[in-house]
C-alpha positions in Angstrom: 7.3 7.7 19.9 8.7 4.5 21.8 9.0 7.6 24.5 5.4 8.4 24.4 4.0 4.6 23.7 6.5 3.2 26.6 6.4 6.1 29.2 3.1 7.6 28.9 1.2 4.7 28.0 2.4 1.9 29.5 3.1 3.7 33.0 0.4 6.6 33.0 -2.7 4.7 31.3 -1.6 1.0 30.8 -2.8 0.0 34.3 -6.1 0.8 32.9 -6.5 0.8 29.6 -3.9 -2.1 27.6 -4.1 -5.4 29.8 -7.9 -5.3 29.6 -7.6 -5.5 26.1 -6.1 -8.5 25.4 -8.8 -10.6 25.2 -10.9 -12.2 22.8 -13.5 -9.5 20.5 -16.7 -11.1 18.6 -17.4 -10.8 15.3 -20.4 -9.4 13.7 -22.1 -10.9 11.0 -20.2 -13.6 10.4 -20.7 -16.6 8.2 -20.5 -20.4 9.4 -17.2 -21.1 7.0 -15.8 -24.0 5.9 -12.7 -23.8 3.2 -9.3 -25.3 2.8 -5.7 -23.8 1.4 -2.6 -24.9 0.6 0.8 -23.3 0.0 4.9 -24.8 -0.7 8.1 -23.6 0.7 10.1 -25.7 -2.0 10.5 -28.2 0.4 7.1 -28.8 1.8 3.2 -28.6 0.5 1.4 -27.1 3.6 -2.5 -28.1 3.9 -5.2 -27.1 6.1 -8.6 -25.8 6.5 -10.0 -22.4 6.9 -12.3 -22.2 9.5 -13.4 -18.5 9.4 -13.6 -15.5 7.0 -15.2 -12.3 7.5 -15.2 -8.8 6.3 -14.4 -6.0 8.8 -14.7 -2.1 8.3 -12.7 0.1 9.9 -13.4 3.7 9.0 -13.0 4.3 5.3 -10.7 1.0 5.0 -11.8 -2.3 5.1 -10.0 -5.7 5.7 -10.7 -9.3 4.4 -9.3 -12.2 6.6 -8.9 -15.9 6.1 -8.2 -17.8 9.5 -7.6 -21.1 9.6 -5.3 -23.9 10.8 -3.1 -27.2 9.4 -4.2 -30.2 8.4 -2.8 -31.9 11.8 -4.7 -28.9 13.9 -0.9 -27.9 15.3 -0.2 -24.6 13.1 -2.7 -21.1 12.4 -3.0 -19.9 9.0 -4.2 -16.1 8.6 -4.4 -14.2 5.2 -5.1 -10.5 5.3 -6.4 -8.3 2.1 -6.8 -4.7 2.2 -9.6 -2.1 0.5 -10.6 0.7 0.5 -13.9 0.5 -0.9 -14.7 -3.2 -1.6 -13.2 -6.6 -2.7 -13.6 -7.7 -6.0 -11.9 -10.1 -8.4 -8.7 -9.1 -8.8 -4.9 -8.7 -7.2 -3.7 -7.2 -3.8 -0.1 -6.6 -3.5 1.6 -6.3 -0.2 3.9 -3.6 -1.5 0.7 -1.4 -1.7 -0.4 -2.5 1.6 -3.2 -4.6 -0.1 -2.3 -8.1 1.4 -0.2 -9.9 4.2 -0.1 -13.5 5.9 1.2 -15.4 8.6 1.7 -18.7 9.7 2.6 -19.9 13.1 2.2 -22.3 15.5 1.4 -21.9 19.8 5.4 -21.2 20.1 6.8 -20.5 16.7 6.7 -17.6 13.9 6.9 -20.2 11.2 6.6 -17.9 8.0 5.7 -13.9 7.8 5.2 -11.7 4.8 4.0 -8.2 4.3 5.2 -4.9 2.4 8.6 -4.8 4.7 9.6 -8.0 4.0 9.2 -8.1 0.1 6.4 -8.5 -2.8 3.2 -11.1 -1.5 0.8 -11.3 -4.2 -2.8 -12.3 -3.7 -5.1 -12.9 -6.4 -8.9 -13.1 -6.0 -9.9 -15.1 -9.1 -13.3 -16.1 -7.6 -15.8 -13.8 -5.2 -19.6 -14.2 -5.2 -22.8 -16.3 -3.9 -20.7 -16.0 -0.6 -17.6 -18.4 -1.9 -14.2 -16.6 -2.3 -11.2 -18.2 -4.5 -7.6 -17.3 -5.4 -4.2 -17.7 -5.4 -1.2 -16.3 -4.0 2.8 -16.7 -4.0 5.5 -13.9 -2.9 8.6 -13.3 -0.5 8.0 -14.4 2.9 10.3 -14.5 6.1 10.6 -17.6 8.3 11.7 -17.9 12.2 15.0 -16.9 11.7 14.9 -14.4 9.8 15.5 -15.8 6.2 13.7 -14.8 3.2 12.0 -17.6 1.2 9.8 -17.9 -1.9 6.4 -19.6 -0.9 4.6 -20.8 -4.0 1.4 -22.6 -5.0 -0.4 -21.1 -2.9 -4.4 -21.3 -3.3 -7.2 -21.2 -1.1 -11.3 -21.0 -1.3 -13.9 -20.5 1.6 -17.5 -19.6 2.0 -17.7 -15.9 2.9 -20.9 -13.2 4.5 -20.4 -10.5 1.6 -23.2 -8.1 3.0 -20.8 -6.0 4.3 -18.6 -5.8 1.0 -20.3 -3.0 -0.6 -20.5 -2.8 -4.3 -17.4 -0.2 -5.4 -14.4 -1.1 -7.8 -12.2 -2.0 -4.5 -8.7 -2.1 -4.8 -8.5 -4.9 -7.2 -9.7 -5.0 -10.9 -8.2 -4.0 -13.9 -5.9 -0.9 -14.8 -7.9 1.9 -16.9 -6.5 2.8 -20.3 -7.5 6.7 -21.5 -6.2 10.0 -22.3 -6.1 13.1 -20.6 -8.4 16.1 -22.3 -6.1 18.8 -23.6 -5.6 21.2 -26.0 -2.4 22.1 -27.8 -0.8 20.6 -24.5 -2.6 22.5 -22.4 -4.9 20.7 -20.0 -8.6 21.5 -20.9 -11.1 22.5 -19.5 -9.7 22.9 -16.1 -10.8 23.9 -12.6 -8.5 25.2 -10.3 -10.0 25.5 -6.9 -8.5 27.1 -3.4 -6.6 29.7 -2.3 -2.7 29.4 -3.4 -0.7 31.2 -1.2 3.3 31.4 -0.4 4.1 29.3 3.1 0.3 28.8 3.4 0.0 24.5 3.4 -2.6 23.2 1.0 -5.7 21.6 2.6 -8.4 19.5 0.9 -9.9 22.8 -0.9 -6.7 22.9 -2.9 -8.0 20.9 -6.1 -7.5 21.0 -9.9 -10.3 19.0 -11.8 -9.1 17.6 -15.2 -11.3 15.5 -17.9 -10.2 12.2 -19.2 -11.8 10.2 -21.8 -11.7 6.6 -20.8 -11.4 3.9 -23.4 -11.2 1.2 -20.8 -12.7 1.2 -17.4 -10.7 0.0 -14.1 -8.2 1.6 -11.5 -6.0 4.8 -12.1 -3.8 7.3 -10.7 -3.5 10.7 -12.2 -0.9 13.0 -10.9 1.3 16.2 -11.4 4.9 16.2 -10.7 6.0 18.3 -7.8 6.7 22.1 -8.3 7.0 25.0 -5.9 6.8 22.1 -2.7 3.4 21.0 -3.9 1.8 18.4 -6.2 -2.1 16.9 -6.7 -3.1 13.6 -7.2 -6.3 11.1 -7.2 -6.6 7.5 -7.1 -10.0 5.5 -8.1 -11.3 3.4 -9.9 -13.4 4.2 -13.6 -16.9 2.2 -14.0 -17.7 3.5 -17.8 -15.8 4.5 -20.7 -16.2 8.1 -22.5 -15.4 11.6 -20.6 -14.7 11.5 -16.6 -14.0 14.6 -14.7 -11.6 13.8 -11.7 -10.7 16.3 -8.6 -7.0 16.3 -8.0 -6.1 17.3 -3.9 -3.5 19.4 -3.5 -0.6 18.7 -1.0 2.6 20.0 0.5 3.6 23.7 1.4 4.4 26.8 -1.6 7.9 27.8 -1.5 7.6 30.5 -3.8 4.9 33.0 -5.0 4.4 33.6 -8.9 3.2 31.9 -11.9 4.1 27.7 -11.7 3.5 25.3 -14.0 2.6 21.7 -13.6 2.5 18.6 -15.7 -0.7 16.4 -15.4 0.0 12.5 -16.2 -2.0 9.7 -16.7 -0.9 6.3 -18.7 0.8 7.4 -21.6 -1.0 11.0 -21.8 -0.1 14.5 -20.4 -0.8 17.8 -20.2 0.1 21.0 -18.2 -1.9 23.9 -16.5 -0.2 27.3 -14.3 -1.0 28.2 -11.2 -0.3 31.4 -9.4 0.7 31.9 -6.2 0.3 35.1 -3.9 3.0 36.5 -2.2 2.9 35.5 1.7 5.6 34.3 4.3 7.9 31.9 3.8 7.3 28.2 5.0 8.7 26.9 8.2 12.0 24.8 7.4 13.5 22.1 9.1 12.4 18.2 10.0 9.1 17.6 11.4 10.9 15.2 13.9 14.1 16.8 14.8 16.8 14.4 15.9 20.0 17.2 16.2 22.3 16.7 19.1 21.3 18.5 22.2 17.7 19.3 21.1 14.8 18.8 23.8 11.0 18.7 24.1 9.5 19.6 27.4 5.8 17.6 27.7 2.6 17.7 30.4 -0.6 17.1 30.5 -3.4 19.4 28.8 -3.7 22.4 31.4 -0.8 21.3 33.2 2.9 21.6 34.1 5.5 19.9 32.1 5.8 16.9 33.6 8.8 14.8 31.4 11.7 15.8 29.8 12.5 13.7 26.1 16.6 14.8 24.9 18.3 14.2 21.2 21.2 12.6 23.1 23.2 12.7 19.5 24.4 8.9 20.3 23.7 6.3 18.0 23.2 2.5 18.6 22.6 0.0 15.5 19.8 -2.4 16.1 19.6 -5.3 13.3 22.7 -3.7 10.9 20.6 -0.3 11.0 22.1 3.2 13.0 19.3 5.1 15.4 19.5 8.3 16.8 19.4 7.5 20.6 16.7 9.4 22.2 16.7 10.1 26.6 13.0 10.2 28.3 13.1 11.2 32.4 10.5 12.4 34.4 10.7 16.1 35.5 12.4 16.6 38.3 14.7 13.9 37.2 13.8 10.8 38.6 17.9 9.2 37.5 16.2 6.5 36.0 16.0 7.6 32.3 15.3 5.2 29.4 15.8 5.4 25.5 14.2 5.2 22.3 15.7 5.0 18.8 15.1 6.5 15.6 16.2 7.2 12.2 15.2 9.7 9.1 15.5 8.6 5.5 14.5 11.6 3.3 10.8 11.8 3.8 10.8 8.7 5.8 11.0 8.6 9.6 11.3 5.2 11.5 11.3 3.9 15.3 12.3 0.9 16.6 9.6 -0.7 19.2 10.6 -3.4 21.6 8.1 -5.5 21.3 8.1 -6.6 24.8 6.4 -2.9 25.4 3.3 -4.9 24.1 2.2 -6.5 27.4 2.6 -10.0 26.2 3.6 -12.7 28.7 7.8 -12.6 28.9 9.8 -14.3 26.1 6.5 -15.7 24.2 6.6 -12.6 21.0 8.1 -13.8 18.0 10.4 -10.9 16.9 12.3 -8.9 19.7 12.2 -5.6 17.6 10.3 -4.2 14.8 11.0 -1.0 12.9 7.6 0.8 11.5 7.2 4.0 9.5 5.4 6.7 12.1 5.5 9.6 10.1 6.0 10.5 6.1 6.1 14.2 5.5 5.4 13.6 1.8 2.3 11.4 2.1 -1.0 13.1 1.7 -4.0 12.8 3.6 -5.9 10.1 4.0 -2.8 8.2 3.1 -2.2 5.0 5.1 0.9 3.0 6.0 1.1 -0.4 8.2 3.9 -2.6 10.5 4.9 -5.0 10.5 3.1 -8.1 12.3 4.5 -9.6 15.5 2.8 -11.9 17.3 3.0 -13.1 21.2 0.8 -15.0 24.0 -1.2 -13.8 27.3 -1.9 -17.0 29.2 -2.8 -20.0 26.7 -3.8 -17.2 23.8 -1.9 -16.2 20.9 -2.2 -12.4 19.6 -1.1 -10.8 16.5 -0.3 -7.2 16.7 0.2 -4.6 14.0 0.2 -0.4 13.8 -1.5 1.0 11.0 -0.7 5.2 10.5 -2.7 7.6 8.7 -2.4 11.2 7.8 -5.2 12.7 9.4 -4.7 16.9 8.2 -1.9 19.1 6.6 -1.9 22.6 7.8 -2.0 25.1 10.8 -3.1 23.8 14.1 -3.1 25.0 17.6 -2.0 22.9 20.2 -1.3 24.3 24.1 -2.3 28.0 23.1 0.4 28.1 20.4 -0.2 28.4 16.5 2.1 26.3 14.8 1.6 27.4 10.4 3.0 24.0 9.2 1.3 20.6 11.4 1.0 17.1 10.2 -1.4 15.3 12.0 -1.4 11.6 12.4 -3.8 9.0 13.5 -1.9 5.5 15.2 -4.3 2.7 15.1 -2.8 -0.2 17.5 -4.9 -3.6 16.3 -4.6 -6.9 17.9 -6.2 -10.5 16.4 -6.3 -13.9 17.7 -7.2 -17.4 15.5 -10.6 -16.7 16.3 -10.8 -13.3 16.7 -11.1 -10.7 13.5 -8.5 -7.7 13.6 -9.8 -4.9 16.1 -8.5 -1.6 17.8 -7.6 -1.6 21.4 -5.7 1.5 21.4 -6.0 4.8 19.3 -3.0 7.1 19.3 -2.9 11.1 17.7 0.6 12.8 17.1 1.0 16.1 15.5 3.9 17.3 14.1 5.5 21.1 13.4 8.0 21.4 11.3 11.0 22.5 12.3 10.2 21.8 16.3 8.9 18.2 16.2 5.9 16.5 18.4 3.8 19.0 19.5 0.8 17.0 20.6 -0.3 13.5 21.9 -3.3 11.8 22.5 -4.1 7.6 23.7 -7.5 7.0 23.2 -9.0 3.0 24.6 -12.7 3.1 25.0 -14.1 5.2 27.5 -10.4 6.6 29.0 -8.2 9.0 27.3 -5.2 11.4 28.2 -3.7 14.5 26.5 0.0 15.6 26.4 1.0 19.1 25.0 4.3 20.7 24.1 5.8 23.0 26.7 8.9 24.6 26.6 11.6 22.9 24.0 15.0 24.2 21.5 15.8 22.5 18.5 19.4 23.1 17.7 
């Protein structure tokens, strides 16, 4: 929360941890590059060269960047593709989080466009002996906040792939199949886990189908959603004929009994029961609360509460859009309280940053405000989800910023000497780039979220420091 990020972290650990971060990070194993791109706005061609591209893990995800700058040497061109195993030939779509790009000069956001703004389409036509090539048009957002097509957009570079890795990547193909089953009936198949009423599903929930591939590329097999829980798998096929594939369970069972589910995958289905022992009902309620009056009582680990965060049950509308208006003070009230804003839409719950919280130097950050996705209580783990990105200056340097989120675990978890049956924990991953600098951490967040009582835990993690904050006393009304 803007309460946590702001108050916490910029007051309590900022002094130590965020200014020495911004500053320039090296890049390992990179690859002397030399490369040019182009793209049109219907009313100009843009040119330029690329100077540098890399590949950078980051945990199970890894990213593909393209830096570069104009023709003239005056504006920075960066291009951003996503995987999560490794880049091949194919098409990364910014709605999937697969792609994004900016262009800007020392003082000016000239064009933006990522999954918020609207579709960005990169495709890889080209990737090998250390050369990449493709293409890419899509929606993009200039400094005033207009959308505009950019078109004809095309760009090649020379490129280390040693660290790409040799998986199907999130480009490629779409597999074509059919899901083994008999008389509608989903067969053989494995149900693993213990299925339980109130009891959340962790990664031993699985049900492992067959499907006979006729073509190989990416898929997505999935049930629909019964009882509050569904499974799913995404991957990619590398052979035709019969594949077995372990669907992870997600989401909480309402009920206890016999359910049945419905298995699809292209054009195929096929169903399978499960049943469910009889246990305690499931916590209800949001896993962020935002009703009037409620209030959440924080310290450190092993200490007194030491702030005070209030539903204040105002609203204020920032960019056309209504937030809950949320009130943080020290405790004993130090009269000085600030706010923070959020909003809930069905599964989906937003805050609105000022990006001036970022520690760039005063009135050089291109957007005033963003609005990011911190929590979805639908997603399942492993599950990512990604910022907008803003950029700003410290001294002569110019930063881009972005949040990536991740849904760590689903299930019970114990935070300050209280069991809490129904937790979401997620992992906040705050990365910062330069033009000649690839995308890296500087800060590591951890939230975790009970439903029906909201954040019960909160960790900032940047490099050697760290601090804790727990859940005290709190009523959600």
């Amino acid at each position: 929360m803007k309460n946590l990020t702001s108050l916490l972290f910029l007051i309590l650990v900022c002094s130590v941890l965020f200014f020495s971060c911004k500053k320039e990070f090296s890049v390992e194993g990179g690859l002397s590059s030399s490369g040019t791109w182009q793209f049109n706005d219907a009313s100009k061609l843009y040119t330029g060269n690329i100077d540098t591209a890399f590949i950078q893990a980051t945990g199970t995800t890894k990213s593909l960047s393209l830096i570069g700058r104009s023709t003239d040497g005056q504006q920075n061109f960066l291009l951003h593709l996503y995987a999560t195993d490794s880049f091949t030939v194919g098409t990364y779509k910014a709605s999937l989080f697969q792609s994004d790009f900016q262009y800007f000069s020392a003082s000016t956001f000239i064009y933006q466009a990522d999954q918020f703004i609207g579709e960005f389409i990169v495709t890889v036509t080209a990737l090998s002996n250390n050369t990449i090539t493709g293409i890419f048009s899509g929606d993009a957002e200039d400094s005033t906040g207009t959308k505009k097509p950019l078109t004809l957009g095309k760009f090649t570079a020379r490129i280390n792939l040693s660290g790409n890795g040799t998986g199907g990547g999130m480009g490629g193909g779409t597999s074509a199949g059919t899901l083994a089953s008999t008389a509608g009936t989903c067969a053989p198949i494995t149900n693993n886990g213990t299925y339980t009423q109130g009891i959340m599903f962790t990664s031993t929930n699985t049900v492992t189908v067959q499907v006979n591939v006729t073509t190989p590329g990416t898929y997505i097999i999935s049930t629909n959603t019964v009882n509050g829980v569904s499974f799913s798998k995404s991957g990619t096929f590398t052979s035709t004929g019969i594949n077995s594939v372990v669907l992870i369970g997600s989401g909480t069972p309402g009920l206890s009994g016999i359910q049945n589910f419905t298995v699809t995958f292209g054009g195929t289905t096929c169903s399978f029961p499960i049943t469910f022992a009889v246990g305690t009902a499931p916590p209800v309620g949001d896993y962020f609360p935002t009703t009037t009056g409620s209030f959440w009582a924080y310290g450190v680990l092993g200490g007194k509460d030491s702030f005070l965060v209030t539903s204040t049950g105002r609203s204020k509308v920032i960019g056309g859009v209504s937030y809950t208006v949320f009130s943080t003070d020290t405790i004993p009230a130090s009269g000085f309280p600030f706010e923070s804003y959020y909003r809930k839409s069905g599964s989906l719950y937003y805050e609105n940053l000022e990006t001036a919280d970022f520690g760039f130097d005063a009135g050089t950050v291109s957007v005033p405000n963003i609005e990011y996705l911190f929590l979805n209580d639908t997603a399942k783990v492993g599950d990512t989800s990604r910022s907008v990105s803003f950029t700003g200056k410290v001294g002569s340097i110019t930063y881009t910023d972005y949040i990536k989120t991740t849904i760590l675990a689903k299930g019970t978890a114990v935070s300050g000497g209280i069991s809490y049956p129904d937790v979401i924990k997620v992992k906040y991953e705050y990365y910062e780039s330069s033009l000649t600098s690839a995308p890296a951490i500087y800060l590591t967040e951890e939230r975790w979220f009970a439903r029906g009582i909201g954040l019960v835990y909160n960790s900032f993690t940047a490099g050697n420091n760290g601090v804790i904050y727990v859940l005290g006393r709190s009523k959600v009304f």
